[in-house]
C-alpha positions in Angstrom: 0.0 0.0 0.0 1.1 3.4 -1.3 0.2 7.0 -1.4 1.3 10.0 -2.0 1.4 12.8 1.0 2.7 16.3 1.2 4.5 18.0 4.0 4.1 21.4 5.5 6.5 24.2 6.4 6.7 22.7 9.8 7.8 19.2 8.4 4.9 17.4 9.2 3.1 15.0 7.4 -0.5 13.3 7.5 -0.5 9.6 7.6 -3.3 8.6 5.7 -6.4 7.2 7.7 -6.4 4.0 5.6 -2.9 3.1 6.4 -3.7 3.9 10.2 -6.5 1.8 10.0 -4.5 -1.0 8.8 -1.4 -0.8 11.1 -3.7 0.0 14.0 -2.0 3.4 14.9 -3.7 5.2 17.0 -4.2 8.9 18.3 -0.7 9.9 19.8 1.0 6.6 18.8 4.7 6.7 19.4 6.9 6.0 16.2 10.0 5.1 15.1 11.6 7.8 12.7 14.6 6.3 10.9 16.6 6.8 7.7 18.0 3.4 5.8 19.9 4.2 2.5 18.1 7.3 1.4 14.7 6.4 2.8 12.3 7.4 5.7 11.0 4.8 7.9 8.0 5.4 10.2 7.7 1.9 12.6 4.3 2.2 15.0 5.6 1.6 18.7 3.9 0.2 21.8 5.6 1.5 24.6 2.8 1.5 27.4 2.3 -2.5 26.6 6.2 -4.2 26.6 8.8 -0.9 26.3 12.0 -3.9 25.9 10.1 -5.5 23.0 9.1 -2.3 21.7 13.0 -1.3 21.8 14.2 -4.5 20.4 11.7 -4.0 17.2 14.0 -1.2 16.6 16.5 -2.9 15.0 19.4 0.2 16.5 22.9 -0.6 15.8 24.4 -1.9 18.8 27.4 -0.1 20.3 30.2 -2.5 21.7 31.6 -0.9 26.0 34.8 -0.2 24.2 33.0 2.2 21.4 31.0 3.6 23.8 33.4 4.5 26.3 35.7 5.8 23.5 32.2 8.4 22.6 32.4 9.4 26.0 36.0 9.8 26.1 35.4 12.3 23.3 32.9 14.2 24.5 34.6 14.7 28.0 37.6 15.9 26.2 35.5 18.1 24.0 33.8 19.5 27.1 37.1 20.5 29.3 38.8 21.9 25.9 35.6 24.5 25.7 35.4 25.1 29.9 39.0 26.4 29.2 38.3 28.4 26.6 35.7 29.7 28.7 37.6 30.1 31.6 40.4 31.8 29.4 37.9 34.2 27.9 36.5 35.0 31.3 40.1 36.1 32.6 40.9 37.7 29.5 37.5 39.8 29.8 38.7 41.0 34.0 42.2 41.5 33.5 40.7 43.8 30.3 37.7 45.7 32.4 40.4 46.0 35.2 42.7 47.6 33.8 40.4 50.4 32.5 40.4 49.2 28.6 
């Protein structure tokens, strides 16, 4: 089943009533957004009933402990580079306004 649908200046977009009917999605009905080579996926959800299943239906790529702390090695460096830039800028900025500049 196919159909064609347009999307506003706000990016949203109707899913037909037909389809709805079909997949059972209801008012409010949590879903999946995801991109797979150059396509958009929309997967209904059922978190209220079994959120693990609903998670597992997601099909996410899963991140080895090594890969993810690695991420988060990367974003704490990232974060203490910019609190001393900050921290820099914020000395550079007294010694300026003391000094009567």
């Amino acid at each position: 089943m196919a159909r064609i649908v347009e999307m506003d200046k706000s990016g949203r977009v109707v899913i037909p009533k037909e389809i709805r009917r079909t997949l059972r999605i209801g008012e409010e009905q949590t879903l999946l957004v995801e991109v797979r080579e150059g396509e958009i996926i929309l997967k209904p959800l059922s978190l209220k009933s079994d959120p693990v299943k609903a998670i597992a239906e997601m099909n996410l790529p899963v991140a080895t402990w090594e890969e993810l702390e690695k991420q988060i090695d990367i974003l704490d460096s990232i974060s203490t580079k910019d609190n001393r830039r900050i921290a820099n800028l914020e000395t550079w900025q007294q010694r300026n306004t003391d000094d009567g500049r």
